[in-house]
C-alpha positions as CSV (number, residue, x, y, z in Angstrom):
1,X,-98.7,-54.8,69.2
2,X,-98.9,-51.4,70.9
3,X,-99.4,-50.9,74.5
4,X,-99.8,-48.6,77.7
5,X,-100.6,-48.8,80.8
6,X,-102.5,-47.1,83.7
7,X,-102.3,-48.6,87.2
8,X,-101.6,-52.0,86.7
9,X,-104.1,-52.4,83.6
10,X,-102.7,-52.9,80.5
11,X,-104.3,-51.2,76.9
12,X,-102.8,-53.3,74.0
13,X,-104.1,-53.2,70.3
14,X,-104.6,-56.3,68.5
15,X,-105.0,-56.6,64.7
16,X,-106.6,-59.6,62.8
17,X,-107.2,-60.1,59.3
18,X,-110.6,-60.3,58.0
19,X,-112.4,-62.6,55.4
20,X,-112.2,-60.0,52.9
21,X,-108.0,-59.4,53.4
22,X,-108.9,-56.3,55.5
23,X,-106.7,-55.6,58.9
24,X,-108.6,-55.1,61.6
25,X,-107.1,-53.7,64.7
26,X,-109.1,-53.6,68.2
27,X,-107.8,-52.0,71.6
28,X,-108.3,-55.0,74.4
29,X,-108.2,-54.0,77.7
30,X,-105.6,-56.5,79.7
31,X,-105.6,-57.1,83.4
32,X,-103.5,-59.2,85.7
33,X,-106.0,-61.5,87.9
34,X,-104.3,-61.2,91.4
35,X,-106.8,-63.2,93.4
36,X,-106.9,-66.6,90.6
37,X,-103.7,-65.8,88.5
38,X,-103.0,-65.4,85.2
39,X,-104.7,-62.2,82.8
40,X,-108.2,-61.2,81.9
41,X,-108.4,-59.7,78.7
42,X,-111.4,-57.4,77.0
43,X,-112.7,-55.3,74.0
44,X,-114.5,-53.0,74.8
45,X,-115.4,-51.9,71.2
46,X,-117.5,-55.8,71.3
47,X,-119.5,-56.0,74.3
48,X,-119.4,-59.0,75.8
49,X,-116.0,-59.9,74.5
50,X,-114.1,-61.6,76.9
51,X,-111.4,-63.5,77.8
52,X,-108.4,-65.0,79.8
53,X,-105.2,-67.5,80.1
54,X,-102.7,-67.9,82.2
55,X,-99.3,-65.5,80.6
56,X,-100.2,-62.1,78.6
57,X,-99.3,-63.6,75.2
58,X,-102.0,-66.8,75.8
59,X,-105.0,-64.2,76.9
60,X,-103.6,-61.9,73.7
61,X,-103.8,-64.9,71.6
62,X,-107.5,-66.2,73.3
63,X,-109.3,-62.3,72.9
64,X,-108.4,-63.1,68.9
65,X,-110.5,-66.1,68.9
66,X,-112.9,-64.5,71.1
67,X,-113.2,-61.5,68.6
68,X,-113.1,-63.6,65.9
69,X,-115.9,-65.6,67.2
70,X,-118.1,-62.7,68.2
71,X,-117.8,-61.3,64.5
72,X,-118.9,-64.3,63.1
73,X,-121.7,-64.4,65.6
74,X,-122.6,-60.6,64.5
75,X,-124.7,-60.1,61.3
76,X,-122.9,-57.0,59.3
77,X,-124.9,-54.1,60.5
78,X,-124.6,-55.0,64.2
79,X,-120.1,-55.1,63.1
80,X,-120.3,-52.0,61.6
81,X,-122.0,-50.3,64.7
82,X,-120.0,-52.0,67.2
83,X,-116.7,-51.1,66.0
84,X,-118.5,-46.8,64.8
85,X,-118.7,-46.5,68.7
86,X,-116.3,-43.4,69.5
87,X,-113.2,-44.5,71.4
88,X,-113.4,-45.0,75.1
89,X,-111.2,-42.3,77.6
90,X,-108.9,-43.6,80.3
91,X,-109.5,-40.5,83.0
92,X,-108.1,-40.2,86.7
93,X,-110.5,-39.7,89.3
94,X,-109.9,-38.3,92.6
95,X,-112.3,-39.8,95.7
């Protein structure tokens, strides 16, 4: 798994193997939840994909089964658009 960070949130890429023997490999977004504990954990290439656990390596291991879950959820054409989005930029901004 490949990572870097900016400012305390963490980029990671996850791969999975699909139904067809394809690898599939998704950037999650990986936070540390300072007010609860433990990690939230997203992708943003499937909106709405979410979620958490309580070390980095459980919330890795839970946004699998998320994305898993929202692929199955997803009929083909909504997959193929999902993941054709161009990727997102990590910028600075000065306020």
């Amino acid at each position: 798994m490949n990572s870097m960070s900016a400012e305390g949130i963490k980029f990671k890429y996850v791969s999975l193997q699909a139904k067809s023997g394809e690898i599939m490999k998704f950037k999650v977004i990986l936070e540390e939840d300072k007010e609860v504990g433990g990690y939230v954990v997203s992708c943003p290439a499937l909106v709405g994909c979410h979620s958490q656990g309580d070390t980095v390596d459980e919330a890795l291991e839970n946004i699998k089964e998320a994305i898993e879950a929202c692929l199955e959820s997803l009929s083909g054409d909504v997959v193929k658009e999902s993941l054709s989005k161009p990727s997102s930029k990590v910028v600075d901004v000065v306020v």
